[in-house]
Backbone bond lengths (Angstrom), bond angles and torsions (degrees), N, CA, C in turn:
res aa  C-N    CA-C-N  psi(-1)  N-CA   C-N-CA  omega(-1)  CA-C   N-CA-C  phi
1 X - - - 1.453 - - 1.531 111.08 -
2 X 1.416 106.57 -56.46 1.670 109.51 163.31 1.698 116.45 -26.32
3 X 1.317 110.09 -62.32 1.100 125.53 177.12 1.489 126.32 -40.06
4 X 1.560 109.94 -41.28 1.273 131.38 -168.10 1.262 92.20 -79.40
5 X 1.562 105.89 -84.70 1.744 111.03 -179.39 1.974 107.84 -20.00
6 X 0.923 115.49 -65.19 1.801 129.77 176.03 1.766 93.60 -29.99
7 X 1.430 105.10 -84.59 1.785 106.39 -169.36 1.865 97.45 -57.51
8 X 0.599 102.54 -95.88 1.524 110.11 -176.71 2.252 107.09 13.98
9 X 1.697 84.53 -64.63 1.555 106.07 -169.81 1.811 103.30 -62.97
10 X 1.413 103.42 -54.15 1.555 117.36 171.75 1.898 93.08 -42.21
11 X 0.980 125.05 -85.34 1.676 118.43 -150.56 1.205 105.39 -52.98
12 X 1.302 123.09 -45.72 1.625 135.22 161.53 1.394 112.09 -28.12
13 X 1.306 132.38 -57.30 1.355 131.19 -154.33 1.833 91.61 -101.52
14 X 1.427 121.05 -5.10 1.356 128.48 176.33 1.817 105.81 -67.14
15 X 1.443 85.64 -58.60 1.192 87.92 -172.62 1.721 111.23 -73.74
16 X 1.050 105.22 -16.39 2.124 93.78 173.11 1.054 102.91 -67.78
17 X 1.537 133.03 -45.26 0.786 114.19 -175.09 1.650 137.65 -60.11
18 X 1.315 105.86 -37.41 1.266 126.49 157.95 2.076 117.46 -43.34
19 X 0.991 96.37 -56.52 1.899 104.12 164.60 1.601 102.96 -61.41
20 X 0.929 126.88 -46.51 1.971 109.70 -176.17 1.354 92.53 -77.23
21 X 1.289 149.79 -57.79 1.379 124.26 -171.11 1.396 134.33 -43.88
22 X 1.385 93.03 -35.92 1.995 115.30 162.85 1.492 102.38 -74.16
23 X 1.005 137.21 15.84 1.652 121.36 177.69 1.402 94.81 -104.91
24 X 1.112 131.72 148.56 1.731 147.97 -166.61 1.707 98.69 -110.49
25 X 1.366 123.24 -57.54 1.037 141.76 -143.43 1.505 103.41 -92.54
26 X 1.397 117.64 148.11 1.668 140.06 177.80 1.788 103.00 -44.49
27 X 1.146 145.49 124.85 1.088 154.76 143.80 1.621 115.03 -90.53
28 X 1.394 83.89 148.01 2.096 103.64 -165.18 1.453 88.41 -107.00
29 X 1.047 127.04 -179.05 1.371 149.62 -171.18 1.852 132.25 -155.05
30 X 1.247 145.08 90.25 1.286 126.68 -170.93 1.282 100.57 -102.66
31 X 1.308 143.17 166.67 1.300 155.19 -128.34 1.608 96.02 164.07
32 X 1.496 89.58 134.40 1.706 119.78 -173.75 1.351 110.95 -145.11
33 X 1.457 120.36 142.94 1.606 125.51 155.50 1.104 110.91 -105.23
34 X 1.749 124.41 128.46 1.648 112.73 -169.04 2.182 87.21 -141.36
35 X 1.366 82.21 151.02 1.448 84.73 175.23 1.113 127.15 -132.97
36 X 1.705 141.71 119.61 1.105 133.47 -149.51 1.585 116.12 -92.44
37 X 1.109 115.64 -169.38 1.652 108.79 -156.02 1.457 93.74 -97.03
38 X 0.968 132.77 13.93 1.392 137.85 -164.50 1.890 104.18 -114.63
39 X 1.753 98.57 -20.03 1.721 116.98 173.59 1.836 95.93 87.65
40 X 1.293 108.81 15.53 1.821 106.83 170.45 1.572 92.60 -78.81
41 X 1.630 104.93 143.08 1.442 114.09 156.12 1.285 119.67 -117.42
42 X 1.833 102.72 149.71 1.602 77.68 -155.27 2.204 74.23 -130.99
43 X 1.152 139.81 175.20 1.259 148.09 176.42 2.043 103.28 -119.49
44 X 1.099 101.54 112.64 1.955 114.02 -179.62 1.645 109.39 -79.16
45 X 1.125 111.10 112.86 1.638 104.97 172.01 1.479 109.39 -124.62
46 X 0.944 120.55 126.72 1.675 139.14 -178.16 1.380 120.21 -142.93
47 X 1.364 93.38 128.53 1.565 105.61 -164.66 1.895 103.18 -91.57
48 X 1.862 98.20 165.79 1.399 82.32 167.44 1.600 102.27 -158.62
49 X 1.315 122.40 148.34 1.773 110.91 -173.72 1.711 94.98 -168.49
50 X 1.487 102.97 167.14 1.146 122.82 -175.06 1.283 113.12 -99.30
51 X 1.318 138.23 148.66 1.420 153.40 161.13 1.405 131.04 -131.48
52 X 0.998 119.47 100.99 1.774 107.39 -160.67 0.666 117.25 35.71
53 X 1.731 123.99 80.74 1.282 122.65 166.10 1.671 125.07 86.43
54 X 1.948 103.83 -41.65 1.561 95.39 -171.31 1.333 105.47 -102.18
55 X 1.038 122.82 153.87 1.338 132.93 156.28 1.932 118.42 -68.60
56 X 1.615 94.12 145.18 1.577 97.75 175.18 1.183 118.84 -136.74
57 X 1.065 111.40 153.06 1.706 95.40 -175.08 2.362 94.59 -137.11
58 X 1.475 77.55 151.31 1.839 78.24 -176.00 1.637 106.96 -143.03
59 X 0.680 125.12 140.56 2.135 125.80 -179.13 1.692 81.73 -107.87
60 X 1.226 88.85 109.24 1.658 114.15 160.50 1.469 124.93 -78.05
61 X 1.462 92.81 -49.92 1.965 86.14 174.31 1.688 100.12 -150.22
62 X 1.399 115.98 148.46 1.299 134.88 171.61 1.349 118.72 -120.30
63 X 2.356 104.61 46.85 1.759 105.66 -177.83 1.218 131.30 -73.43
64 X 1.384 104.13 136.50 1.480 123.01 -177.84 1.390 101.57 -52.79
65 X 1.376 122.18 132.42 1.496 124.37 -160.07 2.061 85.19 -138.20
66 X 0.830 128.09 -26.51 1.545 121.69 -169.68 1.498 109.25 -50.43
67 X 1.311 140.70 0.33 1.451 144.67 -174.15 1.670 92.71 -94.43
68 X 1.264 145.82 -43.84 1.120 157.18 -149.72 1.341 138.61 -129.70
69 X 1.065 134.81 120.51 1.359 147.66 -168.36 1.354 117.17 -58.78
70 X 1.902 112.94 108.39 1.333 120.85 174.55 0.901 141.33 -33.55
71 X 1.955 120.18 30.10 1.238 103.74 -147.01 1.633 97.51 -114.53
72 X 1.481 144.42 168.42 1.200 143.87 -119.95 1.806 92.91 -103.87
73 X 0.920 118.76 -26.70 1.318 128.35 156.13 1.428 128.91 -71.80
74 X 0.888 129.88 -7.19 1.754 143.85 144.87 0.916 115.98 -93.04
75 X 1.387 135.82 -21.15 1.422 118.49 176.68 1.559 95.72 -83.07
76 X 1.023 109.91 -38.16 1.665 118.53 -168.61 1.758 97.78 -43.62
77 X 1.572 116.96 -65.55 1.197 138.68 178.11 1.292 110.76 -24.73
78 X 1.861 99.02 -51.66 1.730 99.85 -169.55 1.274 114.08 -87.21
79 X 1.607 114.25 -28.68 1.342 110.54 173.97 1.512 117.33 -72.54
80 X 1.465 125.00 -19.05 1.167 131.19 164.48 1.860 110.80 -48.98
81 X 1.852 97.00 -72.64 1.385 85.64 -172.51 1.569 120.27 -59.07
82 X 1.503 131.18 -22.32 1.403 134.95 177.43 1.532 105.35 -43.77
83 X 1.474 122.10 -38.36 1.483 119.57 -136.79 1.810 78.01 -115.07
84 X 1.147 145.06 -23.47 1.378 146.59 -169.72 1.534 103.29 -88.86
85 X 1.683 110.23 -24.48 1.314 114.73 177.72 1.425 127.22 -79.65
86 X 1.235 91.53 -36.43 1.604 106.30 -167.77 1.997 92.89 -95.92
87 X 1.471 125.93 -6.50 1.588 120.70 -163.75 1.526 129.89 55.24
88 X 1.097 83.90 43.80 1.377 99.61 153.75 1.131 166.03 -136.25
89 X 1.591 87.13 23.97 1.755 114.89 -169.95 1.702 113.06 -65.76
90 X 1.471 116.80 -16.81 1.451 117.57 171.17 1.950 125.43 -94.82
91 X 1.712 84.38 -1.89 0.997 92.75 -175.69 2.127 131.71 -85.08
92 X 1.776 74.14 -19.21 1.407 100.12 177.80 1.206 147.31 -47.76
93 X 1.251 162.26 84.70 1.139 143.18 -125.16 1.567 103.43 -118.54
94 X 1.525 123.92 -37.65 1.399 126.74 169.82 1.568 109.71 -168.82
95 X 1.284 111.60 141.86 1.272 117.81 151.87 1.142 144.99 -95.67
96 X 1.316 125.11 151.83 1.485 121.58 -159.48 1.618 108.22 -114.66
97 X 1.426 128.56 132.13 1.237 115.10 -165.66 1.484 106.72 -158.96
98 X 1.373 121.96 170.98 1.587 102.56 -176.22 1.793 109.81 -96.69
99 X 1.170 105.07 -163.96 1.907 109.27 -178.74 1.412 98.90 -93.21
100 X 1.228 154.21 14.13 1.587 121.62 133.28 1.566 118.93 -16.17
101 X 1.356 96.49 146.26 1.788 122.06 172.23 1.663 105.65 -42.15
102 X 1.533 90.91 -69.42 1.678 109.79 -167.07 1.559 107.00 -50.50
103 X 1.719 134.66 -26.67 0.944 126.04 -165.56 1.401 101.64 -80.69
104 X 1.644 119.49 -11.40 1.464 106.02 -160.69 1.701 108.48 -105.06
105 X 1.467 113.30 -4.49 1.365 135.26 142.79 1.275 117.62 -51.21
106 X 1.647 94.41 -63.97 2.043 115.06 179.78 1.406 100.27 -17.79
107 X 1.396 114.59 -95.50 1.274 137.64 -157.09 2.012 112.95 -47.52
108 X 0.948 112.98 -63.53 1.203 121.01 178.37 1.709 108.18 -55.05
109 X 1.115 134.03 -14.22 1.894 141.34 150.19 1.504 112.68 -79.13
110 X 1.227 113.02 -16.61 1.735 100.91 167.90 1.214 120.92 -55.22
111 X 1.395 133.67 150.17 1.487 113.20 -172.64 1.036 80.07 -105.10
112 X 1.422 158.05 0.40 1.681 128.11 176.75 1.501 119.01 -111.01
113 X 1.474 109.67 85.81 1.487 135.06 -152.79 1.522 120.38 -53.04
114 X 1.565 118.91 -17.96 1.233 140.47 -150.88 1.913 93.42 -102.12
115 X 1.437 120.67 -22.38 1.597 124.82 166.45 1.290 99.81 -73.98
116 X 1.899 106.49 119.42 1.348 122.90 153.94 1.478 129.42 -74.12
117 X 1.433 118.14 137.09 1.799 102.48 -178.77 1.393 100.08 -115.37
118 X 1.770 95.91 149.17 1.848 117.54 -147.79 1.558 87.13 -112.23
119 X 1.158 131.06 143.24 1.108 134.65 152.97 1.366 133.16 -52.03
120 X 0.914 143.57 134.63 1.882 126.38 -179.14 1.343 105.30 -64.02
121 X 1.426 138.03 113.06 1.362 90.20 159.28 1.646 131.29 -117.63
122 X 1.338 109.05 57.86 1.564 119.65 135.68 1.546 126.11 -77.27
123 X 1.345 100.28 -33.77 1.393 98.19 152.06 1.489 148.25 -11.65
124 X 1.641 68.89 -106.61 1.736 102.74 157.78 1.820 102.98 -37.75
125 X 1.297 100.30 -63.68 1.624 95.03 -170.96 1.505 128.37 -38.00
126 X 1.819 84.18 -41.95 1.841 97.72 177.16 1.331 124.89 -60.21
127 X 1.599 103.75 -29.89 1.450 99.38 178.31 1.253 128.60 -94.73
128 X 1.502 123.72 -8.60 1.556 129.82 166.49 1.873 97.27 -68.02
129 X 1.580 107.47 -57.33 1.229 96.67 -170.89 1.907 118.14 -59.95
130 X 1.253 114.61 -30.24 1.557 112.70 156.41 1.185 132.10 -50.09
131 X 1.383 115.12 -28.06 1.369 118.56 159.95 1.026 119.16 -72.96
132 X 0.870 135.76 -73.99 1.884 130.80 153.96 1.161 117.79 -3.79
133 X 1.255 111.69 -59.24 1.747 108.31 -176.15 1.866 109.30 -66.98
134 X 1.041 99.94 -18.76 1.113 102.63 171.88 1.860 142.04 -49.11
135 X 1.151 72.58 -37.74 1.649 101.98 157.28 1.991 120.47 -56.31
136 X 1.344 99.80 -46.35 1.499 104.61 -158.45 2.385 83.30 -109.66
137 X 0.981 99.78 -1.55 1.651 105.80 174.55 1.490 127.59 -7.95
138 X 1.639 98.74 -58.99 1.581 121.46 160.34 1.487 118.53 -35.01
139 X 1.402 101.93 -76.23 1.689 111.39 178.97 1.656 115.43 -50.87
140 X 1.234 105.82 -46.64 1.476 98.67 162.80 1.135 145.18 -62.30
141 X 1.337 96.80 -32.67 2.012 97.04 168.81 1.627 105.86 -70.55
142 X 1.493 95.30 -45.94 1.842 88.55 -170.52 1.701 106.09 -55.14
143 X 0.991 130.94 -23.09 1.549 130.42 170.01 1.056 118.30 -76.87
144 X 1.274 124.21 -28.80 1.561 125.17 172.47 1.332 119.25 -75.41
145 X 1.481 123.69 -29.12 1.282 139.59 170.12 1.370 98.81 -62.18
146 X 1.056 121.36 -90.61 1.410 129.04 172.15 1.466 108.90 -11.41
147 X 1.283 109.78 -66.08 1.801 92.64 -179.23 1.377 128.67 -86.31
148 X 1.521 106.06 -12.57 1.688 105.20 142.05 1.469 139.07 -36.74
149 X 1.472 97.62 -50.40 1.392 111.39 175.71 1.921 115.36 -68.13
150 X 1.138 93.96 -20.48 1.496 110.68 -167.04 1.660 102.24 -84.56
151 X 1.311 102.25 -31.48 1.737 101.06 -154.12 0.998 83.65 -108.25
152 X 1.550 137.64 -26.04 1.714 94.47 -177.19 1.910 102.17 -119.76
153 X 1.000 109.44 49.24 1.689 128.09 158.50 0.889 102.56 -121.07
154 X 1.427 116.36 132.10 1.634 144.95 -173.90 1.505 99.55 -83.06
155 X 0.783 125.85 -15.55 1.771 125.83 -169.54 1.103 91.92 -95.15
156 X 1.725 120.15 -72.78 1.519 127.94 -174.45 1.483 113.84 -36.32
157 X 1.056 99.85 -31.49 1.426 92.74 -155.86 1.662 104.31 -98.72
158 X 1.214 101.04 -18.51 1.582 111.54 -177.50 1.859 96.71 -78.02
159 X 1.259 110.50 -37.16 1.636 107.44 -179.90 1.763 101.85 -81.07
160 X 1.027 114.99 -8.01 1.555 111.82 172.50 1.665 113.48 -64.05
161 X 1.644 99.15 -55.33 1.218 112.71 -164.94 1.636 101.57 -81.16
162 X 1.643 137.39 -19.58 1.233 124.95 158.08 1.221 110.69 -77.16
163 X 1.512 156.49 -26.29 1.360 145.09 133.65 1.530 118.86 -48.81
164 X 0.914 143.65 -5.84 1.253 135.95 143.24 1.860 125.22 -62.74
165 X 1.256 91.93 -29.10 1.496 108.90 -164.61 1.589 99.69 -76.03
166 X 1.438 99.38 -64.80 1.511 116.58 -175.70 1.682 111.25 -53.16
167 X 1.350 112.65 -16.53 1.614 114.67 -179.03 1.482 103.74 -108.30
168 X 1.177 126.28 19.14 1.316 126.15 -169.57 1.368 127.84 31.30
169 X 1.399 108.67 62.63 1.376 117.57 176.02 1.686 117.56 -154.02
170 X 1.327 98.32 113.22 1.940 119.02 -167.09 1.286 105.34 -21.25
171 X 1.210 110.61 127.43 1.508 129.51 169.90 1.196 93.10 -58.49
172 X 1.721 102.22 128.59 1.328 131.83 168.54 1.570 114.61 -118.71
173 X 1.284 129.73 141.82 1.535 136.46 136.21 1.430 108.79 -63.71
174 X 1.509 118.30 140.53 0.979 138.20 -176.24 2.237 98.43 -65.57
175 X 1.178 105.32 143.40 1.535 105.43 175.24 1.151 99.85 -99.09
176 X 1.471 125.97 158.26 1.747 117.78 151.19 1.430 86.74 -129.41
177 X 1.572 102.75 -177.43 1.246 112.89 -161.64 1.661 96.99 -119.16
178 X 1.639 101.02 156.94 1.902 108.53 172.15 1.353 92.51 -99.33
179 X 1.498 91.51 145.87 1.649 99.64 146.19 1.618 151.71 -35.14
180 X 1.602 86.47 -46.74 1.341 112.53 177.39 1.524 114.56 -89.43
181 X 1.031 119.83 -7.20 1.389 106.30 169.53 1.586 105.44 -132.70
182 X 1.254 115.62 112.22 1.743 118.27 170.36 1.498 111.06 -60.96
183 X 1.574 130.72 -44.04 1.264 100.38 159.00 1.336 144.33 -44.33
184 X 1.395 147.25 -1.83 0.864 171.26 160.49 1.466 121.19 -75.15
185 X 1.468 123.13 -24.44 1.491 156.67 155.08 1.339 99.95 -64.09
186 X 1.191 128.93 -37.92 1.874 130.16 -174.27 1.383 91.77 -92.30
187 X 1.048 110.64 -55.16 1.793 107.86 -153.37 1.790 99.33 -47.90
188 X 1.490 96.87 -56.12 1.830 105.56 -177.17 1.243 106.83 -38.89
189 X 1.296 107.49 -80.65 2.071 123.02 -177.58 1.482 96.18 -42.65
190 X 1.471 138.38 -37.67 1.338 113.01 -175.98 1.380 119.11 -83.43
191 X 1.367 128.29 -16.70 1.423 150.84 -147.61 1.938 71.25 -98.72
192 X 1.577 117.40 -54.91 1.495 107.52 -162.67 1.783 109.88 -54.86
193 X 1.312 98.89 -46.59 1.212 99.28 169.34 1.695 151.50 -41.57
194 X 1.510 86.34 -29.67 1.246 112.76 -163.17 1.825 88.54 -89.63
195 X 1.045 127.61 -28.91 1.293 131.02 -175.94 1.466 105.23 -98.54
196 X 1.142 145.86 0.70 1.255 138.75 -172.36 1.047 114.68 -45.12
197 X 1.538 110.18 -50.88 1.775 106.30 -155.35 1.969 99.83 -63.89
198 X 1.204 128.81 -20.44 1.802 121.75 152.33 1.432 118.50 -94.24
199 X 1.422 121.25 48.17 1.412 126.24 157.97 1.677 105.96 -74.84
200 X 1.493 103.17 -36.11 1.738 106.66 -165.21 1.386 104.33 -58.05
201 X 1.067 102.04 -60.18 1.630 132.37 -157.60 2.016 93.55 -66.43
202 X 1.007 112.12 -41.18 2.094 124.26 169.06 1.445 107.74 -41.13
203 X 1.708 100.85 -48.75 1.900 113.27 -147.85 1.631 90.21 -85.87
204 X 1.515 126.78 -39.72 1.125 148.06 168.25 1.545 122.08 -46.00
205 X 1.216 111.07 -36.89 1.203 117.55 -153.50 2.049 80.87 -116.48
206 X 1.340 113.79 -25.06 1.357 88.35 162.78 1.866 133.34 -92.17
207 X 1.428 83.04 -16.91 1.408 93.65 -179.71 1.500 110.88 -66.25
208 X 1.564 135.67 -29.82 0.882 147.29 -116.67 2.043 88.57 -130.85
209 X 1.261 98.05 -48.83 1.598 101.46 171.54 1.943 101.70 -76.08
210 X 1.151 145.20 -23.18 1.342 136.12 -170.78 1.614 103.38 -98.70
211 X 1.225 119.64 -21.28 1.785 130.01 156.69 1.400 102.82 -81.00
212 X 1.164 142.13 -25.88 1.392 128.47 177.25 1.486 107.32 75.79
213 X 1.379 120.82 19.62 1.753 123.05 172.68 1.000 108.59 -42.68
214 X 1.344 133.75 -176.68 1.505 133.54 121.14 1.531 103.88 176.76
């Protein structure tokens, strides 16, 4: 099976390569570090360019980066050889990446000097709007706690979803929010909302299990 997966992936990445050599036109690039729950790191490269009119987009490489140190000069290295592999290091016109440290190292170790680097800007977005929230900070943690406690107790959460029922309103899992993405900050607070009318009966039903009433 090893074997298979191997040829299979090989002819696959034969033929991309074969499609970017036929591309005429400037290709963009975004680049990610993502890490899996397992603690593998892996570096995201995806290409992107125009052709009559349409846009395309392609994930070129998903390299295993966990052997090596994040630092802006290794990524440079790997994103170098990705783009020398596949031929397309002249083809480049800019990359797009977020405000990490390492990216602002990154760029200036590329050896092909003439690629501009673009800011993300979801990024950017995330972090003005994090500041902002910053302000109302309080209210948000105390809600996030709250549905911490909710979502990962089997009881809580089992009396969530029979108070949901009884108020006629769709069983939900509790959301929490990432860091990295402020949409995810709305979705929660709106999801809270949407459940309010069993907030009482939540605060009740925790106060009441941490006193040991009954």
């Amino acid at each position: 099976m090893t074997r298979f997966v191997k040829k299979e992936f090989e002819a696959a990445y034969s033929e991309v390569k074969r499609n970017f050599t036929a591309i005429d036109s400037k290709i963009s690039l975004t680049i990610d570090c993502w890490t899996s729950s397992s603690m593998k790191a892996f570096f995201g490269v995806t290409a992107h360019w125009i052709s009559n009119w349409t846009m395309y987009e392609c994930t070129i490489d998903f390299a295993d980066i966990s052997d090596i140190s994040h630092t802006g000069v290794n990524l440079a290295n790997v994103l170098v050889r990705i783009m020398e592999d596949l031929g397309v290091q002249r083809k480049v016109l800019a990359i797009v990446a977020d405000n990490v440290s390492n990216n602002d190292t990154l760029f200036p170790n590329i050896q092909h000097a003439h690629i501009e680097q673009v800011r993300c800007f979801g990024h950017v977005l995330n972090l003005v709007v994090q500041d902002a929230l910053g302000h109302i900070s309080e209210s948000i943690t105390c809600l996030r706690e709250l549905l911490k406690k909710v979502k990962y107790s089997p009881q809580k959460l089992d009396m969530l979803m029979k108070l949901c029922s009884s108020s006629d309103i769709s069983q939900v899992k509790p959301l929490l929010d990432i860091s990295t993405r402020w949409s995810s900050i709305y979705a929660m607070i709106n999801q809270a909302i949407d459940i309010r009318k069993v907030s009482f009966f939540l605060f009740l039903f925790r106060y009441l299990s941490e006193e040991n009433i009954y």
